[in-house]
One Martini backbone bead per residue (centre of mass of N, CA, C, O) as a GRO file, in nm:
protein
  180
    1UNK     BB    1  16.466  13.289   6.279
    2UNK     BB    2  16.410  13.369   5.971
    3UNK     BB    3  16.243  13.098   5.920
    4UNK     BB    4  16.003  13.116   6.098
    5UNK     BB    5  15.925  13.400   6.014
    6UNK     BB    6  15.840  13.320   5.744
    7UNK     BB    7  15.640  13.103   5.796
    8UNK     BB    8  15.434  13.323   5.921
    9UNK     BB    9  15.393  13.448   5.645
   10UNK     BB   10  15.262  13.220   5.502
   11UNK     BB   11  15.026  13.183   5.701
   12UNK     BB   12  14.894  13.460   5.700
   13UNK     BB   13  14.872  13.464   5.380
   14UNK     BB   14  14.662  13.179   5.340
   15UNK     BB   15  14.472  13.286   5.550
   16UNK     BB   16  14.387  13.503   5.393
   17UNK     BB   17  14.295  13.389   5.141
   18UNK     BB   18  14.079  13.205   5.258
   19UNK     BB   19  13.878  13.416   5.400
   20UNK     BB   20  13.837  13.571   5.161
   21UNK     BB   21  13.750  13.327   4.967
   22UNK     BB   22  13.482  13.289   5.193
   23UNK     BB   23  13.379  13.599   5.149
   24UNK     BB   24  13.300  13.551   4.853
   25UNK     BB   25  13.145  13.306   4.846
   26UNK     BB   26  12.901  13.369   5.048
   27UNK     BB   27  12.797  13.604   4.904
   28UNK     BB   28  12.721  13.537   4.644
   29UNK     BB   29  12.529  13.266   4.737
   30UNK     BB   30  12.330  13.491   4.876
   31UNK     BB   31  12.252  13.644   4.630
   32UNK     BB   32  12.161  13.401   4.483
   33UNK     BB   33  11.907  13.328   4.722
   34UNK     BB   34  11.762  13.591   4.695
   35UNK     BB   35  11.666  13.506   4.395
   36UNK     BB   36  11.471  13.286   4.408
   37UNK     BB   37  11.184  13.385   4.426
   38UNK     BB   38  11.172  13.604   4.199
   39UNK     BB   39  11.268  13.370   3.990
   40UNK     BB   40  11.042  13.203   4.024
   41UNK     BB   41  10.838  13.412   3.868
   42UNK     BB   42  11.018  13.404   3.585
   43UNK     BB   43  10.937  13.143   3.442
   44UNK     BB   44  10.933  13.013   3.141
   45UNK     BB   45  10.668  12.768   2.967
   46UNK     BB   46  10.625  12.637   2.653
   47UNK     BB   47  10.468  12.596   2.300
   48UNK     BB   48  10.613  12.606   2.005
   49UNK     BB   49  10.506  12.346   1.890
   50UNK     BB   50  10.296  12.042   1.689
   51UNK     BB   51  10.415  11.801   1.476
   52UNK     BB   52  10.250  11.615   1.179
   53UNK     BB   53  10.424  11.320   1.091
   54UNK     BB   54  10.424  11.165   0.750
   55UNK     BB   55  10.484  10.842   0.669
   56UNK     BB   56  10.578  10.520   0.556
   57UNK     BB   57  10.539  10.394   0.844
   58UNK     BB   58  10.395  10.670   0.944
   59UNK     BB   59  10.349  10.860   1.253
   60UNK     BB   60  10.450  11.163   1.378
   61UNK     BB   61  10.467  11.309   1.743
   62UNK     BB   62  10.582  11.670   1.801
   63UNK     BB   63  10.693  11.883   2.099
   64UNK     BB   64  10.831  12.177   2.137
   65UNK     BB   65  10.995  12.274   2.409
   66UNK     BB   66  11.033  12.581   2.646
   67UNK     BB   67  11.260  12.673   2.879
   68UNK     BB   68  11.298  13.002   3.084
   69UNK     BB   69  11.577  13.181   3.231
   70UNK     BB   70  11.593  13.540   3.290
   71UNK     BB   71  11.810  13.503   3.504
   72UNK     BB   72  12.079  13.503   3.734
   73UNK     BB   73  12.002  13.223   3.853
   74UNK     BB   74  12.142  12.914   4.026
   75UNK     BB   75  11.932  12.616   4.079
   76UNK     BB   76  11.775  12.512   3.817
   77UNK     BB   77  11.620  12.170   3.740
   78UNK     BB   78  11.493  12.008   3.486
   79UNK     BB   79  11.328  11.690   3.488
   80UNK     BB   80  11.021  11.741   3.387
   81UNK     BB   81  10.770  11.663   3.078
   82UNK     BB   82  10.422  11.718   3.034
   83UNK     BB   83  10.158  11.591   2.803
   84UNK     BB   84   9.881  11.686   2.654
   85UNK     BB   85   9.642  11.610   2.410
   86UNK     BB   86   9.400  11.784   2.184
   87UNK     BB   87   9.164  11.802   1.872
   88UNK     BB   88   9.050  12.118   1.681
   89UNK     BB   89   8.755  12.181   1.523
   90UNK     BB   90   8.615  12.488   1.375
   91UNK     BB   91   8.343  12.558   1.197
   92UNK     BB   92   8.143  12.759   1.078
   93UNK     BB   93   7.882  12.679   1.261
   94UNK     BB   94   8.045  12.631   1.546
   95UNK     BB   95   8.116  12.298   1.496
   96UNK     BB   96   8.282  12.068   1.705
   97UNK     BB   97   8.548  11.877   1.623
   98UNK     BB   98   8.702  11.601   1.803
   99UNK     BB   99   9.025  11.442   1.929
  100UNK     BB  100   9.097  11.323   2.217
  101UNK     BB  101   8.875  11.451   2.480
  102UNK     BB  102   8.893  11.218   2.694
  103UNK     BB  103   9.145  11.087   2.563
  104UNK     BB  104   9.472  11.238   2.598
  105UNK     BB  105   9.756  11.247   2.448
  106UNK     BB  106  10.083  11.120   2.626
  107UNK     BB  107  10.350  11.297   2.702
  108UNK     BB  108  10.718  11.253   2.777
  109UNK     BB  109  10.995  11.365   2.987
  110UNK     BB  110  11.320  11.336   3.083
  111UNK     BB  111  11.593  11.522   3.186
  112UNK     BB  112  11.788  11.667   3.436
  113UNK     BB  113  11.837  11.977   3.327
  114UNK     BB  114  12.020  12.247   3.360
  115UNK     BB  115  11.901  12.609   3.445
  116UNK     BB  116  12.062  12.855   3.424
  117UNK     BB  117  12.147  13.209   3.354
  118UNK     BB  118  12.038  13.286   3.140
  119UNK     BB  119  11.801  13.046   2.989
  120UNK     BB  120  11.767  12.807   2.761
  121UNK     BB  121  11.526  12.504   2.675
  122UNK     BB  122  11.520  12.258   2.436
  123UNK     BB  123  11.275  12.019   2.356
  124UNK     BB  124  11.127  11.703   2.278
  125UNK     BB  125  10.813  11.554   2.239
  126UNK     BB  126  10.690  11.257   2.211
  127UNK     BB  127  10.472  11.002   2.062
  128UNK     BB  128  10.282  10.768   2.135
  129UNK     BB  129  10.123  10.541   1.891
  130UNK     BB  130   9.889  10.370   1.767
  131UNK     BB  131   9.679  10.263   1.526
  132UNK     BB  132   9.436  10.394   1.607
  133UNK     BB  133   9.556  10.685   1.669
  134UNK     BB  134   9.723  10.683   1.366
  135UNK     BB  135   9.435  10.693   1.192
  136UNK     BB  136   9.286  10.890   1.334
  137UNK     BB  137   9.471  11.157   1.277
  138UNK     BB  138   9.506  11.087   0.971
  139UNK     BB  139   9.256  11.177   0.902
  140UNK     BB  140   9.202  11.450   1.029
  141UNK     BB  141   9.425  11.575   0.878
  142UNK     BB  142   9.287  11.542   0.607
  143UNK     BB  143   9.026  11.666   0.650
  144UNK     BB  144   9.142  11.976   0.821
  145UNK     BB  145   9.361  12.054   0.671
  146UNK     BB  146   9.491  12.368   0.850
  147UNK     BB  147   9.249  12.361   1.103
  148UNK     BB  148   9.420  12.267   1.349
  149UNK     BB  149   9.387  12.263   1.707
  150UNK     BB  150   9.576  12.252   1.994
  151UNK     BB  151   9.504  12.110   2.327
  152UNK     BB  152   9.782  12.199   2.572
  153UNK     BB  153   9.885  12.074   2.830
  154UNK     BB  154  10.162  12.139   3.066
  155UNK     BB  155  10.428  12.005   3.264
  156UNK     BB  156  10.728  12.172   3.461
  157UNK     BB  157  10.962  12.000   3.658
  158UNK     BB  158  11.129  12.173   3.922
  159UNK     BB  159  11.451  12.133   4.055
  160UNK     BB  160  11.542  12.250   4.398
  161UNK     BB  161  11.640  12.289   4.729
  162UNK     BB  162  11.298  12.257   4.820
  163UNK     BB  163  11.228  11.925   4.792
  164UNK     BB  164  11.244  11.818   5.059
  165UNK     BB  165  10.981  12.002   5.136
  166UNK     BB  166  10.800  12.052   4.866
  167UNK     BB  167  10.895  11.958   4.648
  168UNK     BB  168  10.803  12.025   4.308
  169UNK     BB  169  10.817  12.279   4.095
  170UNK     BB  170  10.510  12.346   3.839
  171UNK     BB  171  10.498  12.435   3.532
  172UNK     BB  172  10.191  12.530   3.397
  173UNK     BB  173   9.979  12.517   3.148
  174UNK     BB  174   9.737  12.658   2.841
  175UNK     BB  175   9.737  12.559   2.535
  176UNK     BB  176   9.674  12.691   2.153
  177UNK     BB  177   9.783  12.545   1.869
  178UNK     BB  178   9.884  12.440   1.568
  179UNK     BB  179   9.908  12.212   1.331
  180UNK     BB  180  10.183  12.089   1.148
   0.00000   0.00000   0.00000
């Protein structure tokens, strides 16, 4: 009898176990879903830098990408990272020189990766060039060295628990800043 007796406490210890511990994970899960969509308005997607490295094989276009989740929310994966660019100089006379600016140089970046909870995350997008394209920025860059802003589309494709309903959440952004 005091066998049977231990056997109903040991059951029903474990059931207590097991109930407080599925209403602690629904608590968290539901604080999480809650802060969702306030979460989702203060991602935020910049272009740290652009530069343009020349070498002896020829020159290279990267673009530093951060992607910064400031909030507590879990549950936002970075898909991938797409980028146009061209380039302008504007001298004293404010006639703008352009280079690229009707078809714009496109890099991407496919990247799959968490964006935790107060966290950033930093990529690099390459730029694959062909020889006239590294030809023509590579005059561009010799002549206005230094003067040359990139005006650049950004687009980081966020992916959701509301994919399959909404498909992916998009930060677009349009930035000008420096060619390093």
């Amino acid at each position: 009898m005091k066998l049977q007796l231990h056997r109903v406490q040991i059951i029903s210890a474990v059931f207590i176990i097991v109930s407080v511990s599925s209403a602690a994970y629904i608590t968290v899960a539901s604080i999480n879903y809650l802060s969702f969509f306030p979460s989702l308005a203060e991602l935020n997607s910049r272009i740290a830098k652009i530069a343009f490295i020349q070498g002896s094989n020829g020159g290279n276009l990267s673009a530093t990408v951060t992607v910064d989740n400031p909030t507590d929310y879990s549950g936002f994966t970075v898909s991938d990272i797409s980028l146009k660019l061209y380039f302008e100089h504007t001298n004293a006379s404010m006639m703008n020189q352009t280079l690229f600016r009707d078809q714009p140089l496109f890099g991407y970046q496919q990247l799959n990766s968490d964006l935790g909870p107060r966290s950033k995350m930093v990529s690099n997008v390459y730029f694959s060039l062909n020889s006239q394209q590294l030809a023509s920025l590579s005059d561009f860059n010799r002549t206005y060295y230094g003067q040359i802003f990139v005006h650049a589309s950004l687009i980081v494709d966020i992916f959701t628990f509301l994919y399959s309903a909404t498909g992916y959440t998009t930060l677009d952004i349009i930035q000008e800043l420096p060619l390093l």
